[in-house]
TIBAKOL-715702 format. One line per 5 residues: number of its first residue (from 1); their letters; for each residue z negated, y, x negated of N, C-alpha, C. Coordinates in Angstrom, 2 decimals. Atoms other than C-alpha are relative to their C-alpha. Layout:
<rs>
NUM	A	Z:Y:X:Z:Y:X:Z:Y:X | ... .
</rs>
This chain:
<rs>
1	XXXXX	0.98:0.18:1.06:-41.21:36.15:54.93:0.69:-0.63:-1.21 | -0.06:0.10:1.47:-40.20:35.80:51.44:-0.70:-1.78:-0.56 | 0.35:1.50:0.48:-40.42:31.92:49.91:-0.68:0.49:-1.11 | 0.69:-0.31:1.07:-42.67:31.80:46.98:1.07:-0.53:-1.36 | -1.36:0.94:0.89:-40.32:31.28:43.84:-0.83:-1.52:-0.80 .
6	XXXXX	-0.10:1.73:0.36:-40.10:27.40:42.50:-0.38:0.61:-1.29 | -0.37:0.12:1.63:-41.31:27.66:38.62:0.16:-1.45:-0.61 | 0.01:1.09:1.13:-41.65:24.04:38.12:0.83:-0.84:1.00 | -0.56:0.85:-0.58:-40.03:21.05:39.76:-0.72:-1.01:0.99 | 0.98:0.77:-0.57:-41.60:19.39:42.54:0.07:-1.49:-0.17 .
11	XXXXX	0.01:1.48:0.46:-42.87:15.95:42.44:0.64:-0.94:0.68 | -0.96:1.11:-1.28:-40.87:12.95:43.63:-1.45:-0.92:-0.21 | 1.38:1.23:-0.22:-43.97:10.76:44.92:0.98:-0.94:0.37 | -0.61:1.41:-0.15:-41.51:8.32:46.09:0.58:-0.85:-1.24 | -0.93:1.02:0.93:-39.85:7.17:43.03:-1.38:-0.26:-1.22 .
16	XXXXX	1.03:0.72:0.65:-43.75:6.69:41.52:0.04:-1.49:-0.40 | 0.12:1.04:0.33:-44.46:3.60:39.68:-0.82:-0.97:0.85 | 1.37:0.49:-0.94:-46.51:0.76:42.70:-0.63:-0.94:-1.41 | 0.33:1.36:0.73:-48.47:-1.36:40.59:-0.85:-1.55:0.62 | 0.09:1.40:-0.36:-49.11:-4.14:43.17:0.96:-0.86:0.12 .
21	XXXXX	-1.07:1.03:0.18:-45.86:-6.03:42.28:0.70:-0.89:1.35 | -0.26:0.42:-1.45:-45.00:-6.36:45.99:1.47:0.38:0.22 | -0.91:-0.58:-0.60:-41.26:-6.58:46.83:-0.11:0.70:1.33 | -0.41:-0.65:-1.27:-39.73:-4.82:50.15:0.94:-1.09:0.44 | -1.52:0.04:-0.47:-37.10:-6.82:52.31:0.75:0.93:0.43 .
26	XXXXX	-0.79:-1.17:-0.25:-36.39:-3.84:54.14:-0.96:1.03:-0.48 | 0.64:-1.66:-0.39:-37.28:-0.02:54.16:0.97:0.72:0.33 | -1.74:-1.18:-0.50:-35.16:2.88:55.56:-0.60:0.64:1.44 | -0.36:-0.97:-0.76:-34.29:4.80:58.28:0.83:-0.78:1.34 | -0.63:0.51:-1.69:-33.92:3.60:62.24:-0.11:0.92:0.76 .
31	XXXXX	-0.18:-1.19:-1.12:-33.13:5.51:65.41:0.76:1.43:-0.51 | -0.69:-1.19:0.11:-30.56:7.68:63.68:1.37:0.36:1.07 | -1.09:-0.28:-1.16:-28.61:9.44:66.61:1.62:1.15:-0.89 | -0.60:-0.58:0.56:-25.21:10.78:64.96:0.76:-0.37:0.84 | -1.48:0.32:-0.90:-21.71:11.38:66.13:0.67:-1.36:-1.04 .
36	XXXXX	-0.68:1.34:1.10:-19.40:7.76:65.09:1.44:0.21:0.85 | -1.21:0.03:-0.02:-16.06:7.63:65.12:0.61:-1.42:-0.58 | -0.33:1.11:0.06:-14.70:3.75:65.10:2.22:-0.17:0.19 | -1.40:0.28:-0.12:-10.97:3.11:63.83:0.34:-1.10:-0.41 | -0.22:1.50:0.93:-9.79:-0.40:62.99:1.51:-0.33:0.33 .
41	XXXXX	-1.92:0.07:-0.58:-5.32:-0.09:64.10:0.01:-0.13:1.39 | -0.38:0.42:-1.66:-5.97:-0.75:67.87:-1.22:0.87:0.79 | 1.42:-0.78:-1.02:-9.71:0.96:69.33:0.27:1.10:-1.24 | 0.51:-1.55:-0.23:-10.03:4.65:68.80:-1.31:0.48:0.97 | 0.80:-0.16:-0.48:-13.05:5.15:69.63:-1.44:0.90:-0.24 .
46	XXXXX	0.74:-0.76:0.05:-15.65:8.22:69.67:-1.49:0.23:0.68 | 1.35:-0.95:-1.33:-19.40:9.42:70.89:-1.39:-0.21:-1.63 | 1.79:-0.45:1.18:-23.08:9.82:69.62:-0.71:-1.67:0.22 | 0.52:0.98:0.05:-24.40:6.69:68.33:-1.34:-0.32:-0.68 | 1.79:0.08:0.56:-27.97:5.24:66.95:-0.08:-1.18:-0.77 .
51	XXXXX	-0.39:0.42:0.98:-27.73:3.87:63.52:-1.13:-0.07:-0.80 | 1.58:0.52:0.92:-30.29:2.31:60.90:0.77:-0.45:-1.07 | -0.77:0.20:1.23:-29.80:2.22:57.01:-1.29:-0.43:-0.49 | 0.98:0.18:0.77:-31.97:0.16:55.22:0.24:-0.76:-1.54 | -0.09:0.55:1.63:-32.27:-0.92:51.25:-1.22:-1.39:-0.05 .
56	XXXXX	0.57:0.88:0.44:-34.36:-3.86:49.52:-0.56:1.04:-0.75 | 0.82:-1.19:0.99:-37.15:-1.86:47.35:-0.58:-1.50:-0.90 | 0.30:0.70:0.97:-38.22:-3.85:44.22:-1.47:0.33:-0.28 | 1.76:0.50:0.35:-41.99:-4.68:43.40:-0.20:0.87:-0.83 | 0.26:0.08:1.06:-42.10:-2.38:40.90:0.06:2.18:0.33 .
61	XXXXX	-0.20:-1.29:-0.93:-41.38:1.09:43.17:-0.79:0.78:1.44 | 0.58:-0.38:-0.90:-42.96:3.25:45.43:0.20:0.11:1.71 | -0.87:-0.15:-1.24:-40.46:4.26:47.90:1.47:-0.13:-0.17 | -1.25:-0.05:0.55:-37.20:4.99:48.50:0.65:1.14:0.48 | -0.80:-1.49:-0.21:-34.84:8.10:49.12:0.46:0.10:1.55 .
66	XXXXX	-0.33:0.27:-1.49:-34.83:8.08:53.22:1.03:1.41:0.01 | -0.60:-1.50:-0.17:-33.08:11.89:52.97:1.53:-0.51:-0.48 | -1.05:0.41:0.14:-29.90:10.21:51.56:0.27:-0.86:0.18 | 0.00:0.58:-0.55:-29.84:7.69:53.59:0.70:0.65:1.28 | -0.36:-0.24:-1.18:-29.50:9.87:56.58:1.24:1.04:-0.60 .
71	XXXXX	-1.08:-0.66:0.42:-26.91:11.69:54.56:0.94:-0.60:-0.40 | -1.22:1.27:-0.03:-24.69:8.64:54.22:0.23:-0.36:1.29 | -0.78:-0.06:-1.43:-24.97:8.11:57.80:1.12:0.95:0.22 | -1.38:-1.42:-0.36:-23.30:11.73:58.67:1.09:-0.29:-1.16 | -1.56:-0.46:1.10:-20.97:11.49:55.61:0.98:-1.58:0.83 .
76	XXXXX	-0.59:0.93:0.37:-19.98:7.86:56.09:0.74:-0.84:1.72 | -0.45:0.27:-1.01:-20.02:7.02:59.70:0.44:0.77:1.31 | -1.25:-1.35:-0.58:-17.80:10.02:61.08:1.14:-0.58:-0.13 | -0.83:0.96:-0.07:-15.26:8.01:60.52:0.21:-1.85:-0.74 | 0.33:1.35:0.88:-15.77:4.29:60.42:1.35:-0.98:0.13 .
81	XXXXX	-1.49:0.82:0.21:-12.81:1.57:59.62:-0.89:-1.10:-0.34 | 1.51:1.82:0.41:-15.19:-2.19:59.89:1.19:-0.62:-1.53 | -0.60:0.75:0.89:-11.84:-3.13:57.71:-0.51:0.68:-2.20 | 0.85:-0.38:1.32:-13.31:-1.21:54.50:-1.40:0.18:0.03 | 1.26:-0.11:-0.13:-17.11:-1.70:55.60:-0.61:-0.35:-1.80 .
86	XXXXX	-0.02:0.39:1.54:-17.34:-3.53:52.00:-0.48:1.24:-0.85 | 0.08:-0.96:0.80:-17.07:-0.53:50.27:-1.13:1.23:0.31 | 1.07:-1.06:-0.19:-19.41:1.52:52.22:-1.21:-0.38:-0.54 | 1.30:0.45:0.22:-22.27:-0.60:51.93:-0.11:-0.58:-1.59 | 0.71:-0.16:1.54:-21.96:-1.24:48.26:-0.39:0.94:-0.77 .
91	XXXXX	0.24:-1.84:0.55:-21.66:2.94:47.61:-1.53:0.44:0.52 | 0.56:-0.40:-0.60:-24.42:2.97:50.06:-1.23:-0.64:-1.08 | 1.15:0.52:1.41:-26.69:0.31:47.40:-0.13:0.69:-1.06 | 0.13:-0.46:1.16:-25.96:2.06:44.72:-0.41:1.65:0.01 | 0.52:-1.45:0.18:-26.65:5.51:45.68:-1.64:0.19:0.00 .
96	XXXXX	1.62:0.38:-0.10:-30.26:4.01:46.32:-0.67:-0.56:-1.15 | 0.51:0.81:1.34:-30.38:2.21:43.55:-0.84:-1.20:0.10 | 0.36:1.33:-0.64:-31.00:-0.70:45.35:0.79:-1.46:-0.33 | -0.69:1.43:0.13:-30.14:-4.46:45.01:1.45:-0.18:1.29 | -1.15:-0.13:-0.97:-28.35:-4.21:48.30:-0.78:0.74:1.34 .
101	XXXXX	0.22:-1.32:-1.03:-28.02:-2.24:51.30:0.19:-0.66:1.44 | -0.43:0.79:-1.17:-27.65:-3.01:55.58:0.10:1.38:0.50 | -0.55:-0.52:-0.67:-26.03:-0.68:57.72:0.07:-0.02:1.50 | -0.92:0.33:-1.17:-25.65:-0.60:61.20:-0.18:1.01:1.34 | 0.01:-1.02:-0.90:-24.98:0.91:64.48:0.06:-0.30:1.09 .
106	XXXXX	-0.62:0.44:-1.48:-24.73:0.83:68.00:0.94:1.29:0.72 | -1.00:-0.91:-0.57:-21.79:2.89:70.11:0.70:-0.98:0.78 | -0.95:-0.05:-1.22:-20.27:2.39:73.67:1.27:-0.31:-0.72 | -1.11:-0.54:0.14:-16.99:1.59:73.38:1.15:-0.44:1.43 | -0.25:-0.04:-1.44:-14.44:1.72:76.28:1.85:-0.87:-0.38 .
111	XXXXX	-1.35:0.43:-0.02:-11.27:-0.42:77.05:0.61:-0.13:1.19 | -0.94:-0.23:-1.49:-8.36:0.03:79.68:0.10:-1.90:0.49 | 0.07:1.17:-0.75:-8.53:-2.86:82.42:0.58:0.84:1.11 | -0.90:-0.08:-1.35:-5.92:-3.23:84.96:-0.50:-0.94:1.29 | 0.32:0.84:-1.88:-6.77:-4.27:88.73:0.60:-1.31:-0.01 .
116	XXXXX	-1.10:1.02:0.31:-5.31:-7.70:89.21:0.75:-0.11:1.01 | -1.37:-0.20:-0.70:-3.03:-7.03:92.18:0.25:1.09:0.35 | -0.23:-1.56:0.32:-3.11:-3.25:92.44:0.38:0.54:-1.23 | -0.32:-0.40:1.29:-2.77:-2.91:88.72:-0.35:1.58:-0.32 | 0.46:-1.43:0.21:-4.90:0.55:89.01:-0.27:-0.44:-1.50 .
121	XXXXX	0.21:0.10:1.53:-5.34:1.03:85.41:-1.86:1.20:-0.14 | 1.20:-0.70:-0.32:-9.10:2.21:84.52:-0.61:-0.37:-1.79 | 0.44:0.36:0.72:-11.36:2.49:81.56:-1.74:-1.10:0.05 | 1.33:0.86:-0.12:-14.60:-0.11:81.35:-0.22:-0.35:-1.73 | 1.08:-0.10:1.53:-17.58:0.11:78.54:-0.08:-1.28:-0.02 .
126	XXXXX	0.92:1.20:0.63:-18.91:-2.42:76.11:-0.86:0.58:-0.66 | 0.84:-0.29:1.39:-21.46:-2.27:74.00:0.13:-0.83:-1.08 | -0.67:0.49:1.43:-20.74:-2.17:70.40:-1.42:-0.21:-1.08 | 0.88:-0.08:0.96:-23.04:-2.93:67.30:0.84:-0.84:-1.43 | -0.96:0.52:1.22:-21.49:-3.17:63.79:-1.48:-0.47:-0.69 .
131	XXXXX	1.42:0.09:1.07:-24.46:-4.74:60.85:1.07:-0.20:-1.46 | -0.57:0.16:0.96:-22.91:-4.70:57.54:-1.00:-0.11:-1.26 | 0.66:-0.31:0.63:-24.89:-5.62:54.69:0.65:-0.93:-1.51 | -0.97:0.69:1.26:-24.15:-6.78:51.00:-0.48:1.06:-1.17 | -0.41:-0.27:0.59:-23.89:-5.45:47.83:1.25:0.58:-0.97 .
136	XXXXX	-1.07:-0.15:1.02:-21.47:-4.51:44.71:0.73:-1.18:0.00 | -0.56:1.20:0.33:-20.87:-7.92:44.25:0.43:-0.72:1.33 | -0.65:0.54:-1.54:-20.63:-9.53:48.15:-0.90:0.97:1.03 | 0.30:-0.87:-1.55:-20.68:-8.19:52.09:0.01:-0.71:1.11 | -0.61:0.67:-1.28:-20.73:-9.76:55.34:-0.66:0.98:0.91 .
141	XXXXX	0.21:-0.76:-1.24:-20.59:-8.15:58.65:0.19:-0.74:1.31 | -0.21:0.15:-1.40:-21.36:-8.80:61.98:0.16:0.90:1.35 | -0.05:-0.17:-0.89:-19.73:-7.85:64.75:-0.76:-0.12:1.55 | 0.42:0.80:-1.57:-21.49:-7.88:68.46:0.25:0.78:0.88 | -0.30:-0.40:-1.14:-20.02:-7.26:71.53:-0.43:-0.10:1.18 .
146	XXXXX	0.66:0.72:-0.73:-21.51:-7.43:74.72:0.87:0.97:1.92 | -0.70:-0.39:-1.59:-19.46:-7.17:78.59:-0.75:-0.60:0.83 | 0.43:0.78:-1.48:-20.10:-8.55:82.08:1.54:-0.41:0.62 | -1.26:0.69:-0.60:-18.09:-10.98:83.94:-1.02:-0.88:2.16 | 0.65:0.79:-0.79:-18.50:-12.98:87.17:-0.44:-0.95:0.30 .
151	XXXXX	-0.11:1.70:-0.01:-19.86:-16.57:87.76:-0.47:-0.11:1.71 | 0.23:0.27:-1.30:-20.04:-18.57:90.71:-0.88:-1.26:0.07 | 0.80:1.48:0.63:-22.51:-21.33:90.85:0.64:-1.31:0.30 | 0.07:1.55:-0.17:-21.27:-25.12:90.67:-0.57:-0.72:1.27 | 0.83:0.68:-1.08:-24.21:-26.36:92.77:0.19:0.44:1.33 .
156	XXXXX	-0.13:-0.74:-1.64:-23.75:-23.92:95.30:0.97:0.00:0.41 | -1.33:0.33:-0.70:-20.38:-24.55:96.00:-0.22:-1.54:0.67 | -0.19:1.56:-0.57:-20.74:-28.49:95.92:-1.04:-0.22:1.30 | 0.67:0.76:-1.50:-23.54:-28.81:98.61:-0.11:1.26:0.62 | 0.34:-1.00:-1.23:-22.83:-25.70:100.65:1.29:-0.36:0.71 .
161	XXXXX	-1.21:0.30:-0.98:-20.34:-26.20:103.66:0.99:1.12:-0.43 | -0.69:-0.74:-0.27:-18.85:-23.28:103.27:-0.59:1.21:-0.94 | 0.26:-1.09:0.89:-19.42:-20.06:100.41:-0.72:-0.60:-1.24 | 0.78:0.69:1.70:-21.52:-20.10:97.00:-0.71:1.58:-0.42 | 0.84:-0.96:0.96:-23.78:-17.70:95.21:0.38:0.35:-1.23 .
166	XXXXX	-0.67:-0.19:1.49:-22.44:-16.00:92.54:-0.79:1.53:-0.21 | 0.48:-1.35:1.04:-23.75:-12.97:89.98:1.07:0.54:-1.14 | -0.72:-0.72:1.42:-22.81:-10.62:87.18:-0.62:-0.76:-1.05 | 0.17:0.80:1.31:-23.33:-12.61:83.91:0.50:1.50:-1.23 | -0.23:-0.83:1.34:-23.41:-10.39:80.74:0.27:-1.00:-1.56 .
171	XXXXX	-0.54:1.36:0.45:-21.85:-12.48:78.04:-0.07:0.84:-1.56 | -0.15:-0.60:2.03:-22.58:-11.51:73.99:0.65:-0.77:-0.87 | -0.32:0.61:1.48:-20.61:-12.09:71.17:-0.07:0.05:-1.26 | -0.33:-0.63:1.93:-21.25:-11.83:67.27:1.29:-0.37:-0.53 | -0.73:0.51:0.80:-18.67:-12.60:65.43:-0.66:0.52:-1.61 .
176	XXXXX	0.00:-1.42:1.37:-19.60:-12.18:61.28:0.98:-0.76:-1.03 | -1.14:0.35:1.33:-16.96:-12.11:58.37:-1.08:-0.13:-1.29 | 0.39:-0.13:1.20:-17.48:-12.55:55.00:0.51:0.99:-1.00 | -0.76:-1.10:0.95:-16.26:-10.82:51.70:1.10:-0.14:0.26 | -1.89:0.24:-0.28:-12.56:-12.25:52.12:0.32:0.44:1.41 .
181	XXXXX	-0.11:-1.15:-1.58:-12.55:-10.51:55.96:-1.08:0.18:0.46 | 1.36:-0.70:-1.12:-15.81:-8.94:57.31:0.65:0.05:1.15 | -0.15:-0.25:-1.22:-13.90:-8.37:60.31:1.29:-0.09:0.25 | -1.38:1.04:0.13:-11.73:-11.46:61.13:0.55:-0.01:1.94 | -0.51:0.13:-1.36:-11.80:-10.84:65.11:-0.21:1.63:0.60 .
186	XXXXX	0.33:-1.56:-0.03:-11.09:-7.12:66.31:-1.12:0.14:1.30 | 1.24:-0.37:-0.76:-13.49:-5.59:68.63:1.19:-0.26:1.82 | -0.82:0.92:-1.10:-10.02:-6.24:71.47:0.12:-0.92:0.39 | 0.01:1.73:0.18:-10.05:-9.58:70.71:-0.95:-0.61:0.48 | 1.16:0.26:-0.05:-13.70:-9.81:71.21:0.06:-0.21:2.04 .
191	XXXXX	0.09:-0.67:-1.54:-13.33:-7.88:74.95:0.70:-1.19:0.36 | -1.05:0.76:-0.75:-10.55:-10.24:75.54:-0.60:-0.85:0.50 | 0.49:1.39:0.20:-12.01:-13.60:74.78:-1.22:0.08:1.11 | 1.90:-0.05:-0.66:-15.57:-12.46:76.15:0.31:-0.40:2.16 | -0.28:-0.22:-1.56:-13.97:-11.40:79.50:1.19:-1.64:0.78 .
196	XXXXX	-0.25:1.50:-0.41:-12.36:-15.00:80.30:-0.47:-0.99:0.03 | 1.36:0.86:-0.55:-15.48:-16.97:80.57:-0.32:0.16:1.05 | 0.51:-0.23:-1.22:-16.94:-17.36:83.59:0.76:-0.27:1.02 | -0.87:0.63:-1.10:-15.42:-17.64:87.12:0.99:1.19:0.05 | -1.21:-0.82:-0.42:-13.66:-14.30:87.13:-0.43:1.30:-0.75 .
201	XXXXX	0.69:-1.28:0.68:-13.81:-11.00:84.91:-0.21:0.97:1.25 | -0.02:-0.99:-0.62:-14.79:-7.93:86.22:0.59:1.25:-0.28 | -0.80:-0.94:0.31:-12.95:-4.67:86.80:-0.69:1.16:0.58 | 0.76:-1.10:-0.14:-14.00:-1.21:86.65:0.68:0.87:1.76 | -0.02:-0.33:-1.42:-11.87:-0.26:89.70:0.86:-0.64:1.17 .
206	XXXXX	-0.33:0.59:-0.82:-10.91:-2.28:92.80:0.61:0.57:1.46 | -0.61:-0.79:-1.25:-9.07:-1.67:95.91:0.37:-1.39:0.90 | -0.07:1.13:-0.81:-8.89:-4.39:98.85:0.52:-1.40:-0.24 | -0.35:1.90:0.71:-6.59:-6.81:97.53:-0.17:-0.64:-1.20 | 0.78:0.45:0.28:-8.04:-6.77:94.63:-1.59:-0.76:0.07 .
211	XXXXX	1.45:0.57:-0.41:-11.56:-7.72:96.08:0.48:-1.50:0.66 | -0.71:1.39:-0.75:-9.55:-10.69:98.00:0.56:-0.57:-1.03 | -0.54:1.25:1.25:-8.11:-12.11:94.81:-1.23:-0.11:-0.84 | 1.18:0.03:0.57:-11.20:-11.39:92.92:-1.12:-1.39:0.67 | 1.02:1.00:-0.99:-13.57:-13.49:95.64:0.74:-1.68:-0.70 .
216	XXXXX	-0.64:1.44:0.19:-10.99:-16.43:95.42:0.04:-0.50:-1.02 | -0.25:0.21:1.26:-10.50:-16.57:91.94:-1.39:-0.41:-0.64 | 1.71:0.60:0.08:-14.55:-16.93:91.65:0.05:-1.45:0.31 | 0.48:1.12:-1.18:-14.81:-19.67:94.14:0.93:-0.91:-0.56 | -1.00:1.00:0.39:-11.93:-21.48:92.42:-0.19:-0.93:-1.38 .
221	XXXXX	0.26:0.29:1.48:-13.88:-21.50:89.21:-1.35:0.27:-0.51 | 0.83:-0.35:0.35:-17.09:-21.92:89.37:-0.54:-0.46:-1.60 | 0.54:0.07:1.47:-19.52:-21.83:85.97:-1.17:0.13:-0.14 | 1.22:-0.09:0.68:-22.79:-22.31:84.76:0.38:0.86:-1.01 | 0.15:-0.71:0.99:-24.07:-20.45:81.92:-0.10:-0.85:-1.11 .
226	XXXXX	-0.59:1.19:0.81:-23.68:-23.79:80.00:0.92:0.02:-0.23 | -0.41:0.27:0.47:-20.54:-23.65:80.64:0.46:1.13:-0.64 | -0.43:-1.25:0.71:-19.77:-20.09:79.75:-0.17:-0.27:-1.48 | 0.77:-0.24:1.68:-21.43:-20.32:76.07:1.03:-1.07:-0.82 | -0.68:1.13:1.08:-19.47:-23.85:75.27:1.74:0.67:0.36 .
231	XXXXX	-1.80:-0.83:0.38:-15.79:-22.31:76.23:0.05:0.88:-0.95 | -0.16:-0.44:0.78:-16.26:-19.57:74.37:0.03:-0.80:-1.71 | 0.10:0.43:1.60:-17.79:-21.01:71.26:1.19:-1.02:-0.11 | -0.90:0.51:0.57:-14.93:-23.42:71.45:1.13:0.31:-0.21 | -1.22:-0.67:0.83:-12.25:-20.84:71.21:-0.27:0.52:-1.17 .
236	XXXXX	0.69:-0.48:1.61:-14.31:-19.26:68.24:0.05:-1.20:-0.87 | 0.12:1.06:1.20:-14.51:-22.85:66.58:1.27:-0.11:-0.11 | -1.56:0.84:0.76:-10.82:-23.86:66.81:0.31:1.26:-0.52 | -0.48:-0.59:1.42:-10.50:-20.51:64.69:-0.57:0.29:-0.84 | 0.75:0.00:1.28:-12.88:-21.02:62.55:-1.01:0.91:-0.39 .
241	XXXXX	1.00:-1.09:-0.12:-15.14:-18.31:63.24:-1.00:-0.30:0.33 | 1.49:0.19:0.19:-18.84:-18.25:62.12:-0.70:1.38:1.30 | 0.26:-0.81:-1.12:-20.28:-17.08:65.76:-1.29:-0.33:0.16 | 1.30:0.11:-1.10:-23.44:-16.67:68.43:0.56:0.29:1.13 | -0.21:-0.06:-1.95:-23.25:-16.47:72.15:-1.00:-0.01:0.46 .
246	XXXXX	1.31:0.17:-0.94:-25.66:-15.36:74.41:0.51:0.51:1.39 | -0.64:0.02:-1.25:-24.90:-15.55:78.10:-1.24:0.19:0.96 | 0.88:0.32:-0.65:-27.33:-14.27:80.72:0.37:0.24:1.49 | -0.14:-0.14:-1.06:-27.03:-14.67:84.68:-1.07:1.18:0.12 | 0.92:-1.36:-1.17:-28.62:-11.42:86.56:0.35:-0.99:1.48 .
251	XXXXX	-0.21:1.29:-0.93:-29.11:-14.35:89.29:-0.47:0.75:1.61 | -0.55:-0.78:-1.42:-28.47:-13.41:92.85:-0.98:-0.50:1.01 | 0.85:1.23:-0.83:-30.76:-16.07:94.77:-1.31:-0.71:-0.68 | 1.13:0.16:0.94:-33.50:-16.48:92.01:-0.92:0.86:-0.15 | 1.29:-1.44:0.48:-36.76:-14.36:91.20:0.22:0.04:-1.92 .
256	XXXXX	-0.07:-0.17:1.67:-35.78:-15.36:87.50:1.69:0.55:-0.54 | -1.08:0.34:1.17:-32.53:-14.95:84.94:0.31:-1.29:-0.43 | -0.20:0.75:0.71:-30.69:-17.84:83.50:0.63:0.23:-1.02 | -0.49:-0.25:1.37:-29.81:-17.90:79.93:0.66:-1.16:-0.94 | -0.64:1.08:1.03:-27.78:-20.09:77.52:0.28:0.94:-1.43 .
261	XXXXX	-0.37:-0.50:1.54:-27.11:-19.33:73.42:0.32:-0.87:-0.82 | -0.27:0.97:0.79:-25.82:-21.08:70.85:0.65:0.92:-1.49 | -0.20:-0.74:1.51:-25.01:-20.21:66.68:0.56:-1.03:-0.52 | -1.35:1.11:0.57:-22.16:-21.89:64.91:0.71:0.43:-1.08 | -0.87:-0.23:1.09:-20.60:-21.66:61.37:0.85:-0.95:-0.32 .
266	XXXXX	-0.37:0.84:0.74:-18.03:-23.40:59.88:-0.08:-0.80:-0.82 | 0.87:0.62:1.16:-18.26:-26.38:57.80:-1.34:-0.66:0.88 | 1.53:0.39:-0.55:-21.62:-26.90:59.42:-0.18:-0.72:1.25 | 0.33:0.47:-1.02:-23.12:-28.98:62.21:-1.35:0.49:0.63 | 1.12:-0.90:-0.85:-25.92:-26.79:63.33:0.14:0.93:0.74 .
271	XXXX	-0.28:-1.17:-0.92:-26.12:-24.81:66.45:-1.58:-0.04:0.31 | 1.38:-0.75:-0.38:-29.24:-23.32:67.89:0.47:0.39:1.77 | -0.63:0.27:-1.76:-29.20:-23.85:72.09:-1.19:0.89:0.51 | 1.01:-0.32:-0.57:-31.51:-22.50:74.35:0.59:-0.05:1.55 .
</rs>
C-alpha cells in the first residue's frame, strides 16, 4: 500500500511550549536492551545489556526527544571506554538540549579465576552497572560491581565444639570518580578487592583439593557482615576513594538475610550504616 505523500511537516508536540513552569529532574528512556561492548586496557568485555538515558527538562518545555536518546544508546554504547565517559555524556546533553544528561547500564561481565590448588583456570560473572552523569562543564561516574564470596560465622565457630555455619555473601561495590578520573578503580580492581573480604572467595570450578583448602581457609577466617563492609571500605579509604558497600549474607541457618552498608567520601566524616 502506497504511503500518502507528506505536504506539510508534521508537528513536534514534544518540543511545545508547558505553561505550568514545572521543572523535570529526570525524563527519558529505561529498559533499553542493546548490544555493549566495555573496553577500559584490561576487561574486554561483550553481550546484550539494559540501559537508561535520561535528561533534566526545564519548566518551560513539554517533552523531550526519547527517539534520540535511544539512538545514542546504539551509536554510543557499542563500544564503551568508562575512561572517556566525560565526553559521552556531555554530547549526549547537548544533543537534547538539556542542562545535563545520566547514562547508564547494566552488563554481565566475566573474569578468569584460578582454583587455589588445582589452578583449573575458569571464567566467573559479575554484575556490572556503569551511571555517568554530568554535563559540558563537569561528570562523575559511578562504578558498581557486585560478586559472591564465602563467610563463616564468628559465633558459630566460638561456641560450637567442633564446625560453623557458613553462606554465600554477595558483596557490592560503587566506586564514583569525578571530572579529574571518573574511573579511578578499574572494574579488575573492583573483582579483586571485592573477592578478599570475607572468609574465603569463591571459585567457579573446584576439584577435591580445592574443596579441602577452600573449607579450611573459611574456618580459619571467620566474618561477619560487619566485618566484611569495614575491610573493604578501609582499603577504599586509604586510597582515597569516594565509595558504598553493601554486603548481604544468603544465611544458611536463618529464615532471614543479614545485611551491612556503609557510604564514604573523602574529606568527609559521614557514612550511612545499616
Amino acid at each position: 500500500m502506497m504511503l500518502p505523500e507528506m505536504t506539510q511537516a508534521l508537528p513536534d508536540i514534544q518540543n511545545q511550549q508547558d505553561p505550568r513552569g514545572i521543572a523535570l529532574d529526570s525524563v527519558g528512556v529505561t529498559g533499553v536492551r542493546t548490544p555493549i561492548r566495555i573496553t577500559d586496557g584490561e576487561v574486554d568485555a561483550a553481550g546484550v545489556g539494559s540501559a537508561e538515558f535520561v535528561v533534566t527538562l526545564d519548566s518551560d518545555r513539554r517533552g523531550t526527544h526519547m527517539s534520540r536518546m535511544v539512538e545514542t544508546i546504539a551509536a554510543e554504547l557499542r563500544e564503551f571506554d568508562p575512561r572517556g565517559a566525560a565526553a559521552l555524556v556531555a554530547g549526549a546533553a547537548n544533543r537534547l538540549g538539556a542542562a545535563s544528561a545520566r547514562i547508564s547500564f547494566d552488563l554481565p561481565v566475566s573474569f578468569e579465576v584460578r582454583a587455589p590448588v588445582s589452578d583449573v583456570l575458569a571464567w566467573q560473572a559479575a554484575d556490572v552497572n556503569f551511571s555517568v552523569e554530568g554535563s559540558a562543564e563537569s561528570a562523575a561516574m559511578t562504578t558498581t560491581l557486585t560478586t559472591h564470596v564465602t563467610s563463616l560465622c564468628p559465633c558459630s565457630k566460638a561456641i560450637s565444639d567442633y564446625g560453623a555455619h557458613n553462606q554465600r555473601s554477595a558483596v557490592t561495590l560503587s566506586i564514583t570518580g569525578g571530572q579529574n578520573d571518573l574511573y579511578p578503580l578499574t572494574l579488575s580492581e573492583m573483582f579483586s578487592l571485592a573477592r578478599q573480604v570475607g572468609s574465603c572467595p569463591i571459585y567457579p570450578v573446584i576439584k577435591r583439593p580445592d574443596e579441602r583448602w577452600i573449607t579450611m581457609e573459611a574456618y580459619d577466617h571467620p566474618a561477619f557482615v560487619e566485618d566484611m563492609v569495614r575491610e573493604l571500605s578501609s582499603t577504599c579509604r586509604a586510597r582515597g576513594l569516594r565509595h558504598s558497600i553493601h554486603v548481604r549474607n544468603f544465611e544458611s541457618i536463618h529464615s532471614h538475610d543479614a545485611i551491612a552498608s556503609l557510604s564514604w567520601a573523602p574529606n568527609t566524616s559521614k557514612q550511612e550504616t545499616s
